[in-house]
C-alpha positions as CSV (number, residue, x, y, z in Angstrom):
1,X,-115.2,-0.3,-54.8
2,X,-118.5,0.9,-55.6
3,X,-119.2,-1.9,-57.9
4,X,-117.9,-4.6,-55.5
5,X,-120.0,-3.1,-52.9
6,X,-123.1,-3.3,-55.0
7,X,-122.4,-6.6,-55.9
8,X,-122.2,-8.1,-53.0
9,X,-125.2,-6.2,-51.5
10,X,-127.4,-8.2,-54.5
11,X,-125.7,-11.3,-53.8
12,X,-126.6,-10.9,-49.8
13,X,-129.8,-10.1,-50.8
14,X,-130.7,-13.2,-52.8
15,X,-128.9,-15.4,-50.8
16,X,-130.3,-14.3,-47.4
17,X,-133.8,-14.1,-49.4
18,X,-133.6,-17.6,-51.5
19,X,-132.6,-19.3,-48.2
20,X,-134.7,-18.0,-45.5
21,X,-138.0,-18.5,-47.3
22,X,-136.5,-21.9,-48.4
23,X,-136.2,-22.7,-44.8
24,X,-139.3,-20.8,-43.2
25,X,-141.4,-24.2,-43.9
26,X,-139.4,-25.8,-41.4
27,X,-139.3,-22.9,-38.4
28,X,-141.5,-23.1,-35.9
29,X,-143.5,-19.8,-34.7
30,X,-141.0,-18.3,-32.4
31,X,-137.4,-18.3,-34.4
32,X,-134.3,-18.2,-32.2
33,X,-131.6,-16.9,-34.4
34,X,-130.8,-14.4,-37.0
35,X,-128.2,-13.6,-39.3
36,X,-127.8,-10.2,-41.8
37,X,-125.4,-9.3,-43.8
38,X,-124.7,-5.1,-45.2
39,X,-122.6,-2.4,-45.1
40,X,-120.9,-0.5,-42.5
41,X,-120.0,3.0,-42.5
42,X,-118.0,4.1,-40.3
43,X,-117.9,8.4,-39.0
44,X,-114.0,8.8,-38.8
45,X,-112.4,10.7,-40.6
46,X,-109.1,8.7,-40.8
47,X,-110.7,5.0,-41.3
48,X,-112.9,6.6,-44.5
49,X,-109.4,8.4,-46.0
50,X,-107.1,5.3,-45.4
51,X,-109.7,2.6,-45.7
52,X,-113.0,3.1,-47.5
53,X,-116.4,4.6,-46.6
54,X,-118.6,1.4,-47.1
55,X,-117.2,-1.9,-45.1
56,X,-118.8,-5.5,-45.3
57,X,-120.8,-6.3,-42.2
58,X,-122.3,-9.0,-41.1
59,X,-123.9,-10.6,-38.0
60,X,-125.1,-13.4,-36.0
61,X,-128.2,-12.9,-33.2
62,X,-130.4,-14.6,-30.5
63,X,-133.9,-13.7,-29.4
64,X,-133.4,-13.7,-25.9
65,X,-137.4,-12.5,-25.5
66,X,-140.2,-12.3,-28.0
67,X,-143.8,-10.7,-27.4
68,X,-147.0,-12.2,-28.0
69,X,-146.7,-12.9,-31.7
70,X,-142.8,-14.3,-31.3
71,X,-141.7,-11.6,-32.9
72,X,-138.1,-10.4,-31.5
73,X,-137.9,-8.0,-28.3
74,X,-134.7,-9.1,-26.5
75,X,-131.7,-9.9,-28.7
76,X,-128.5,-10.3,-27.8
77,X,-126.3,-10.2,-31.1
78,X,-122.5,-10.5,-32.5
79,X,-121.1,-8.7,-35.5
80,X,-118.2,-7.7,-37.6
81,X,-117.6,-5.0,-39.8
82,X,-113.8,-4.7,-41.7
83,X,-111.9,-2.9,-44.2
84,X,-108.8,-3.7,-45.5
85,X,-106.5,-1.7,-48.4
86,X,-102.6,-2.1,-48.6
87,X,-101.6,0.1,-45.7
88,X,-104.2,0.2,-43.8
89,X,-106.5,-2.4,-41.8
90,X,-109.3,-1.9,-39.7
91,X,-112.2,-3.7,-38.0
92,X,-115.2,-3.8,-35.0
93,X,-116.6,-6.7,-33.4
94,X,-119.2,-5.9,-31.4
95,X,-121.2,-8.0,-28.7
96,X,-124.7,-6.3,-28.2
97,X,-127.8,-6.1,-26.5
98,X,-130.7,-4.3,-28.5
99,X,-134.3,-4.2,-27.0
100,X,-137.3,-3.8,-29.9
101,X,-140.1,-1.6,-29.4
102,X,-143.0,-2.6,-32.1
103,X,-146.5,-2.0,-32.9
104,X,-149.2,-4.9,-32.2
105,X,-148.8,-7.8,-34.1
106,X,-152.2,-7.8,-36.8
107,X,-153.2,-11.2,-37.5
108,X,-153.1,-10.9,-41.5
109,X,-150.2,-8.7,-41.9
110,X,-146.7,-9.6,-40.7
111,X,-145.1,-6.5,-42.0
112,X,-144.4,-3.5,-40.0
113,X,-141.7,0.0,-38.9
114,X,-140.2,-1.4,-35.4
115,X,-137.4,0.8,-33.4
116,X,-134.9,-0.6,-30.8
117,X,-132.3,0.7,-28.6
118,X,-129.1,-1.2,-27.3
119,X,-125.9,-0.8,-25.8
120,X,-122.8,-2.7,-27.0
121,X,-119.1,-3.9,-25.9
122,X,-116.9,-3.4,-29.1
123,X,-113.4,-4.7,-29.9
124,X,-111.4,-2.3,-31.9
125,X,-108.9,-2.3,-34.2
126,X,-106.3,0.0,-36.6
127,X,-103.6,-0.6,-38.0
128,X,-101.3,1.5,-40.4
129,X,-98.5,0.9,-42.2
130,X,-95.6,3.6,-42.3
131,X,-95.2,5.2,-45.5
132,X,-92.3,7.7,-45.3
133,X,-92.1,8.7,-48.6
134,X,-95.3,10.2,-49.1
135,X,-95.7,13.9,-48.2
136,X,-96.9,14.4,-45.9
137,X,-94.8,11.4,-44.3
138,X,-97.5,8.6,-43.1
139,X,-96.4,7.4,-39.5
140,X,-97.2,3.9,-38.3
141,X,-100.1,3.1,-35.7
142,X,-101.4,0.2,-34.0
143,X,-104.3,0.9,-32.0
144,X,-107.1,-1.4,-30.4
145,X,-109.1,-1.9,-27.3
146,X,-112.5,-2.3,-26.2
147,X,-115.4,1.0,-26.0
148,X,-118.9,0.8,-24.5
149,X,-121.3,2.1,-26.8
150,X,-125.0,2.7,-27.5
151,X,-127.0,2.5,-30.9
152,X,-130.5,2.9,-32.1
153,X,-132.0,1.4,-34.8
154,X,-135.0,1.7,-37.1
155,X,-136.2,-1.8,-39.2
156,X,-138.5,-2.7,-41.3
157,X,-140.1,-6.2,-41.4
158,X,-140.9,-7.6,-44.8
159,X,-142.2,-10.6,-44.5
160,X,-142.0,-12.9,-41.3
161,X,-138.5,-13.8,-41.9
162,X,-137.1,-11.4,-44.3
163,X,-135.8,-7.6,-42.7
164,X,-134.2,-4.3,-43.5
165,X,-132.3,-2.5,-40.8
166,X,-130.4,0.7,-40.6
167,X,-128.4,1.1,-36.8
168,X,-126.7,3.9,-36.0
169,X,-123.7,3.0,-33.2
170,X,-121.9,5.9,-30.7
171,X,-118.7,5.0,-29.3
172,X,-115.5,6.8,-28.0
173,X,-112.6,7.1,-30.5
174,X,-110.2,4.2,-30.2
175,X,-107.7,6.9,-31.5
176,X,-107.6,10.8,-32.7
177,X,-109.1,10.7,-35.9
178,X,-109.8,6.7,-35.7
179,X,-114.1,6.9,-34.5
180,X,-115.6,4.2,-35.2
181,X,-119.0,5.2,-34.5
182,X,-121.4,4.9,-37.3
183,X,-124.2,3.7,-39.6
184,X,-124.8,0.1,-40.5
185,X,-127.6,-0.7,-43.4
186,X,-129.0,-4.9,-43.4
187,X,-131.2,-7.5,-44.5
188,X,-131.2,-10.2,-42.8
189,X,-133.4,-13.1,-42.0
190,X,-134.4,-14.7,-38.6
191,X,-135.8,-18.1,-39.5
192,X,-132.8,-19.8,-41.0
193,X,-132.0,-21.7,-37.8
């Protein structure tokens, strides 16, 4: 798992890097959309024994407001994080709206620490398969719905279009034992469309 993981970090890294500077010739100043891809990690206690502790995330947003320099202040955004083994399934969609607190754009420099704050709709789901002949016995559940949460985030901007993010999301437990609050770590880029 750990190697899989790793793997596809690097490749999310090169691809998000390769194409975004590929593409940032063509942007104009104020970029509309962004995209990342990482890994989720969820804080329950049940979705890390059944499932994993690291889940593929990944994310679409749009700058809803920018500040003087078009960098991002308002975005609303849409992501998914998932893990699946062969008893167990489990994923969160989550619809959000994070505003971004930054330091003054300098002129030479587009690099820079920004911190944002958000709160979030997010569609839950966990599924178990029954396994009666383990011991203890594993008992089936199905469990989903929809919890409000909140996140903060710290980011770091490494070029104009390139990113690193890590978000930390608070929600309600869908389920005893099934909290899917947690920590996501990104790169994205926000010049590719």
């Amino acid at each position: 798992m750990r190697r899989s993981l790793c793997l596809f970090l690097l490749l999310a890294a090169l691809v998000v890097g390769v194409v975004s500077q590929g593409c940032a010739q063509f942007s104009d100043e104020n970029q509309k959309w962004s995209v990342f891809g990482g890994v989720y990690m969820p804080s329950g206690s049940e979705l890390t024994d059944m499932g994993s502790s690291a889940w593929m995330s990944f994310g679409l947003g749009m700058n809803m407001k920018t500040d003087a320099s078009g960098r991002p202040k308002g975005v609303i955004g849409l992501d998914y994080a998932g893990s699946k083994k062969s008893h167990f399934s489990a994923s969160k969609i989550s619809l959000s709206y994070t505003h971004y607190f930054r330091q003054p754009a300098k002129a030479d420099n587009a690099r820079g620490m920004y911190f944002g704050v958000g709160l979030s709709a997010n569609a839950l789901k966990e599924k178990i398969d029954a396994r009666p002949f383990l011991f203890p016995p594993v008992l089936a559940e199905d469990n989903s719905g929809i919890k409000v949460g909140v996140h903060a985030l710290v980011g770091y901007d490494i070029s104009q279009s390139l990113y690193l993010e890590a978000k930390y999301a608070m929600m309600t437990e869908l389920a005893p034992d099934a909290n899917f609050s947690g920590l996501t770590l990104s790169i994205g880029s926000r010049s590719l469309f």
